[in-house]
KOLMARZA-255118 format. One record per residue (C-alpha): z, y, x; residue in one letter; residue number from 1. Coordinates in pm, whole numbers, plus 50000, padded with zeros to 5 digits. Layout:
<recs>
+-------+-------+-------+---+-----+
:     w :     v :     u : r :   k :
+-------+-------+-------+---+-----+
:     Z :     Y :     X : a : NUM :
...
+-------+-------+-------+---+-----+
</recs>
This chain:
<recs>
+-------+-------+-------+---+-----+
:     w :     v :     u : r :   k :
+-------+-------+-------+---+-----+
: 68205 : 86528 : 82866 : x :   1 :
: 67892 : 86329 : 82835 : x :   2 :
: 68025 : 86069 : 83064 : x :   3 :
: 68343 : 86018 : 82934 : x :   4 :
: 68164 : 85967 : 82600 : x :   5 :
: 67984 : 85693 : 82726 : x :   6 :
: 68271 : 85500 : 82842 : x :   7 :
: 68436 : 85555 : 82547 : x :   8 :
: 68142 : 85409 : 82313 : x :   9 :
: 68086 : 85103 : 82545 : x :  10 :
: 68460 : 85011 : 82504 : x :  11 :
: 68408 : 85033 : 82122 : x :  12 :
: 68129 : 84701 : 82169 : x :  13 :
: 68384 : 84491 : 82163 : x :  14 :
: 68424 : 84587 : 81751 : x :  15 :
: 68079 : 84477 : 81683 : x :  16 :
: 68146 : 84091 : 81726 : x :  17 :
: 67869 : 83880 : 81875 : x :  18 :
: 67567 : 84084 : 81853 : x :  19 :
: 67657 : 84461 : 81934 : x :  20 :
: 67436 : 84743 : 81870 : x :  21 :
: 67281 : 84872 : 82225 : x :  22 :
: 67513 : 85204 : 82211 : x :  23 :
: 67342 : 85347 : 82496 : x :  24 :
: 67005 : 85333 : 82331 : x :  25 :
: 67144 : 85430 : 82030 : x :  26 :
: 67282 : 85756 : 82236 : x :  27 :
: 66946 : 85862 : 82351 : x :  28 :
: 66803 : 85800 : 81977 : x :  29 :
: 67024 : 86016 : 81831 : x :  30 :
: 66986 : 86269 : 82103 : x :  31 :
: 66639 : 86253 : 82017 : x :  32 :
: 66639 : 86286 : 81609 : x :  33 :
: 67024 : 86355 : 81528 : x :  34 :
: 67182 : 86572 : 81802 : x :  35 :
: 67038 : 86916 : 81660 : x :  36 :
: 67207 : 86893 : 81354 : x :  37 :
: 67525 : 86670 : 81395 : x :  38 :
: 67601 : 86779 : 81745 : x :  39 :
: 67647 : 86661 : 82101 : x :  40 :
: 67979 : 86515 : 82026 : x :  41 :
: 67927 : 86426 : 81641 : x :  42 :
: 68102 : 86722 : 81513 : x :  43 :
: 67875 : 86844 : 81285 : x :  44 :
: 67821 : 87177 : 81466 : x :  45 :
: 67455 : 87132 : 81610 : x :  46 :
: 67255 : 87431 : 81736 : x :  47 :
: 67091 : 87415 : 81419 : x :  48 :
: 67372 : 87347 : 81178 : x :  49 :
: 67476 : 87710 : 81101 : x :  50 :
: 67182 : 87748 : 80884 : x :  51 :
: 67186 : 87430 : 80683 : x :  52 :
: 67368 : 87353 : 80351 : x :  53 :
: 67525 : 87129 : 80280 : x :  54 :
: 67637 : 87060 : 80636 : x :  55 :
: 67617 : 86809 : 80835 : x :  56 :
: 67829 : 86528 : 80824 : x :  57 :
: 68136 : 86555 : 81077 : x :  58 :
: 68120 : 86177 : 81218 : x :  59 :
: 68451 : 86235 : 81397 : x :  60 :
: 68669 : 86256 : 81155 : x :  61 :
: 68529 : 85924 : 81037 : x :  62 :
: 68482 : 86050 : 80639 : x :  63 :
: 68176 : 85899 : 80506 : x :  64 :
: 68030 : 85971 : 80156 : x :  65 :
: 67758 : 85665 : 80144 : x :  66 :
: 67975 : 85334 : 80175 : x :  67 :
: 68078 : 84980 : 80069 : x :  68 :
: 68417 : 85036 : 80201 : x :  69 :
: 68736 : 85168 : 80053 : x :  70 :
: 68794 : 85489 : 79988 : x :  71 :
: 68940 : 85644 : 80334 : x :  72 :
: 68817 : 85355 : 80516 : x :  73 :
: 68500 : 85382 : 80759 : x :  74 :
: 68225 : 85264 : 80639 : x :  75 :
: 68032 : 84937 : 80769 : x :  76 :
: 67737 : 84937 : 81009 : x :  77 :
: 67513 : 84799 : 80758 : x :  78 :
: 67622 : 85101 : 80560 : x :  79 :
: 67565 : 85384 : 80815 : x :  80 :
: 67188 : 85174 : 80890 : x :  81 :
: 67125 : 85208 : 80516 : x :  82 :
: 67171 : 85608 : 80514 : x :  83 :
: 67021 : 85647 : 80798 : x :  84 :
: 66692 : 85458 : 80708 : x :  85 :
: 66683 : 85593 : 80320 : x :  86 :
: 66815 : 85968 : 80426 : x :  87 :
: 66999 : 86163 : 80166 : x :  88 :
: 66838 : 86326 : 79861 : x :  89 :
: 66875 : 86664 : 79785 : x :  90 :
: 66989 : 86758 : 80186 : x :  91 :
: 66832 : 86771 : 80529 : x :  92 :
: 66924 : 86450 : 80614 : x :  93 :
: 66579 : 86257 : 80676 : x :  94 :
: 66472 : 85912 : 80581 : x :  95 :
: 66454 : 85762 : 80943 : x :  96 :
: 66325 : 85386 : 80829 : x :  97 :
: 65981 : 85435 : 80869 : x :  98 :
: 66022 : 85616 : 81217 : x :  99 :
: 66269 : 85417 : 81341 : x : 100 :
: 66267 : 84991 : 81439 : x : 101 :
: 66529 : 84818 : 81302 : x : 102 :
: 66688 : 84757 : 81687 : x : 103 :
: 66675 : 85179 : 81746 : x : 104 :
: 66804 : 85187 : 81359 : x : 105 :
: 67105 : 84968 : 81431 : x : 106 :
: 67157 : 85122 : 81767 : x : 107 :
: 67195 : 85482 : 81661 : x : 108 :
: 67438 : 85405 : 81352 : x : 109 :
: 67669 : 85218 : 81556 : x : 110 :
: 67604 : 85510 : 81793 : x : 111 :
: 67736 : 85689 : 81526 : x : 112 :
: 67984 : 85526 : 81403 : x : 113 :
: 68163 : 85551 : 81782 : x : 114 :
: 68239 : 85850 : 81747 : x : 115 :
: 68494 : 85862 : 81461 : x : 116 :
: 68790 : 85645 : 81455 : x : 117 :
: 68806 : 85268 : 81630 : x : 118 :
: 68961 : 84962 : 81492 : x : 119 :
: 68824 : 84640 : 81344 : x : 120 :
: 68573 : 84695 : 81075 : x : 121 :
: 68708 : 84726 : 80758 : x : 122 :
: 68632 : 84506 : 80425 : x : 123 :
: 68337 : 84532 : 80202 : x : 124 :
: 68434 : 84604 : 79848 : x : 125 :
: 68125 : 84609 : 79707 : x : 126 :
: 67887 : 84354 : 79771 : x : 127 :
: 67499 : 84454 : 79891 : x : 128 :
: 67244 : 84530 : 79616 : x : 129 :
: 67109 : 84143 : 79611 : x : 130 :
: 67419 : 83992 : 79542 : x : 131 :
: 67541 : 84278 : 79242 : x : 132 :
: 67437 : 84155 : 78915 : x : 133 :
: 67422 : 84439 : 78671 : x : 134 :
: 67512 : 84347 : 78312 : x : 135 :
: 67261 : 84409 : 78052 : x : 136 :
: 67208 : 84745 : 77981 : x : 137 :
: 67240 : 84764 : 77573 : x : 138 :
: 67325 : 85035 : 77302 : x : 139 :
: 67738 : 84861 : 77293 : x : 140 :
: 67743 : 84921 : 77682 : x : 141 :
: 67615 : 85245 : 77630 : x : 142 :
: 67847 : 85368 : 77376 : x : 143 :
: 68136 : 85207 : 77595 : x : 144 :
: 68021 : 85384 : 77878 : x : 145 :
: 68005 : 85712 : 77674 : x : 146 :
: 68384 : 85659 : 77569 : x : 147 :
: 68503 : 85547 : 77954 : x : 148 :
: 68283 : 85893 : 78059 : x : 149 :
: 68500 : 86115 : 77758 : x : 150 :
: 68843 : 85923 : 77876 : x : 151 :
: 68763 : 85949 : 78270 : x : 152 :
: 68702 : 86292 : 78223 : x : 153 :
: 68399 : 86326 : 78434 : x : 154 :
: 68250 : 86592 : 78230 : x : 155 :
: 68554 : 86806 : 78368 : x : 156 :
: 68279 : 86825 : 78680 : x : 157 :
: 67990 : 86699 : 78507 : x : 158 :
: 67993 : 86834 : 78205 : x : 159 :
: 68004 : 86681 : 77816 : x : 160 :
: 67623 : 86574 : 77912 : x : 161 :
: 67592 : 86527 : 78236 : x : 162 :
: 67439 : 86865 : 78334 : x : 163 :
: 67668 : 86928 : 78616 : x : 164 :
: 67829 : 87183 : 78419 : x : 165 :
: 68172 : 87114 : 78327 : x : 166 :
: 68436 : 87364 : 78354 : x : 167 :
: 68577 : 87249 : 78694 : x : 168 :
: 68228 : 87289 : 78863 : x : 169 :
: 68211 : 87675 : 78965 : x : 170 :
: 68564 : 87575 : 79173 : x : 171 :
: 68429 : 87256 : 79339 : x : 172 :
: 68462 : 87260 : 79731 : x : 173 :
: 68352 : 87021 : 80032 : x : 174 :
: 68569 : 86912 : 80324 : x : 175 :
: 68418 : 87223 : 80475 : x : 176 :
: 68584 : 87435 : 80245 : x : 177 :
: 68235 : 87527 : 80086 : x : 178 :
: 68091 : 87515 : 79740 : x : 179 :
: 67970 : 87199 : 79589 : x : 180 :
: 67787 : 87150 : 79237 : x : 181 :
: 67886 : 86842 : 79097 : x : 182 :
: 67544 : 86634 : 79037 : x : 183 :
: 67359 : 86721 : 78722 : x : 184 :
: 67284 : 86311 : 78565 : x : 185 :
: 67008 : 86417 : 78355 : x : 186 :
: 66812 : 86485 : 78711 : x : 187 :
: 66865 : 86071 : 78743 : x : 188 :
: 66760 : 86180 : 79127 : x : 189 :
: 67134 : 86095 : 79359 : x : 190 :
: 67211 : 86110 : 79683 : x : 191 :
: 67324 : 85818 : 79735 : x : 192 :
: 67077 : 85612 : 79554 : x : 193 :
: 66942 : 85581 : 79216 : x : 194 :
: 66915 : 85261 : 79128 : x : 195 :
: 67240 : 85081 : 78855 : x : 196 :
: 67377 : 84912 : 79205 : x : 197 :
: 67366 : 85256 : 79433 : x : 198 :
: 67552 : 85401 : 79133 : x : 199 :
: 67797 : 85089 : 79078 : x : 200 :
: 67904 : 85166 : 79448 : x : 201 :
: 67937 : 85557 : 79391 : x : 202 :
: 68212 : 85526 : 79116 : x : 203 :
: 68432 : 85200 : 79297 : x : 204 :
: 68403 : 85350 : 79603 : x : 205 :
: 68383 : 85750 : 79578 : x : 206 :
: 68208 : 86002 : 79796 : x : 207 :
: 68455 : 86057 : 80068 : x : 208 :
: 68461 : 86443 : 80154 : x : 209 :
: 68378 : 86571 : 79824 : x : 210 :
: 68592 : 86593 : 79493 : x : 211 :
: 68414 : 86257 : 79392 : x : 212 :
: 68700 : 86014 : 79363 : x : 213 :
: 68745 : 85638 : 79365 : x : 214 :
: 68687 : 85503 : 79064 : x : 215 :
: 68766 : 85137 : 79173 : x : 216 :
: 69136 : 85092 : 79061 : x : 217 :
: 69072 : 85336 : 78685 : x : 218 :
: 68777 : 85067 : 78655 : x : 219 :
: 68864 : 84718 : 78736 : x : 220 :
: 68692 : 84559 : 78455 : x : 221 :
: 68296 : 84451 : 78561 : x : 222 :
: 68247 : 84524 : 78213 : x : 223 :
: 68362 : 84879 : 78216 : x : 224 :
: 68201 : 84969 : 78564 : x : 225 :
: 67859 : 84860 : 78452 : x : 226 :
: 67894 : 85020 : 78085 : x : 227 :
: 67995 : 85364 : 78267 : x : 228 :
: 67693 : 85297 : 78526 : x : 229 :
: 67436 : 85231 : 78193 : x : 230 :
: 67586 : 85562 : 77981 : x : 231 :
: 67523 : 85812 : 78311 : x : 232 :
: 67193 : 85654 : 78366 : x : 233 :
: 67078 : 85711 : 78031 : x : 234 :
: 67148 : 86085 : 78043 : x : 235 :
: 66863 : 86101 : 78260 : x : 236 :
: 66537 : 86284 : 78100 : x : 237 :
: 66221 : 86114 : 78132 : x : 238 :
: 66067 : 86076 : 78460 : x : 239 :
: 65867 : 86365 : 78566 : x : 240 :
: 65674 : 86513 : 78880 : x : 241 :
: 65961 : 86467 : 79126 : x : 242 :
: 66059 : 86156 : 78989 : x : 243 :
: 65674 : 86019 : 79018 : x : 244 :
: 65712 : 86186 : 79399 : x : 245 :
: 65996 : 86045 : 79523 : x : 246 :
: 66028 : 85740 : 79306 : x : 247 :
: 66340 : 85603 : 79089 : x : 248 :
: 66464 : 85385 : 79386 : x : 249 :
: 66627 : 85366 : 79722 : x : 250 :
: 66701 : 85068 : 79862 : x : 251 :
: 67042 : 84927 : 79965 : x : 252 :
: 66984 : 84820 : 80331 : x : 253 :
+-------+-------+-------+---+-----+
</recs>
């Protein structure tokens, strides 16, 4: 099985364009720091999965949550490298950047990334942190935020302010079929990223295996997806000890 991986991820190089990742030192980094968790084959079924929630992430089926993609579509490289390096909030899933050098980083998401579907990368839809250019956040934006949040109906999951606890939360399930609590604003600590861009890219691109939609298509105006961004980030209380420890950023990649 091993070996018939390997073949399989060095036929995938040709994907990468000029400058592949090295996928076979990618595959002993991740057998190193990822394999106990996401599994030999990427599954998600580690030896030590059983006893962690949420799960891991099932890289087979392809279904990312952290990405600058489509919704459905794989994510990019750059966007597998940036999870990777930051780690997820709130989960098991470790910040690798400062254990990692950017050649091992890049080798063990493209590592990664083998394992789920192949085909040409797909499109960015939304552009890296550096080149988004929030609009200024101001008391109109706000209160057009607040009335895009009421008309979305995102307190349906999130509650009328942002606590995480609107009526469709105690039902929410994963792509695993488990429980999932919609995420309670007020924290201001996501998973994805807490800074206006991470959470531009959550609503126009969705959290793939969760009941976090696309918002991309309901929001096409800049104006309205940086208004909506402003209101949720305002729900946040003031920063306190876990904000002071694990700080009001994460970068973008």
């Amino acid at each position: 099985m091993r070996a018939g991986l390997a073949v399989a991820l060095l036929l995938a190089v040709s994907a990468w364009g000029d400058e592949p990742p090295d996928l076979v030192r990618g595959g002993v980094v991740y057998r190193d720091a990822c394999e106990s968790c996401h599994g030999r084959e990427g599954d998600g079924r580690g030896p030590g999965a059983a006893a962690l929630s949420p799960k891991p992430r099932n890289f087979v089926t392809g279904a990312f949550k952290f990405r600058s993609t489509e919704s459905g579509e794989r994510p990019l490289l750059s966007d597998v490298m940036r999870t990777v390096s930051t780690g997820v909030r709130g989960t098991w899933m470790t910040a690798f950047g400062p254990l990692l050098s950017p050649t091992d980083l890049k080798a063990v998401a493209g590592y990664v990334l083998a394992f789920g579907p192949k085909g040409e990368p797909p499109e960015r839809v939304v552009p890296p942190a550096g080149e988004l250019r929030p609009l200024p956040d101001t008391p109109a934006a706000r209160e057009r935020g607040r009335a895009l949040y009421q008309s979305l109906k995102c307190g349906q999951c999130h509650g009328p302010e942002g606590r995480g606890d609107g009526p469709a939360a105690a039902t929410a399930v994963d792509d695993h079929g488990e429980s999932t609590a919609p995420l309670d604003f007020t924290v201001g600590l996501y998973k994805g990223g807490s800074t206006p861009q991470d959470v531009y890219r959550t609503f126009v691109t969705g959290l793939d295996g969760t009941p976090m939609p696309s918002y991309g298509d309901s929001l096409p105006s800049e104006e309205d997806r940086w208004a909506l961004v402003h209101y949720v980030r305002s729900l946040s209380r003031s920063p306190g000890f876990f904000r002071w420890l694990f700080g009001p950023r994460t970068p973008w990649e």
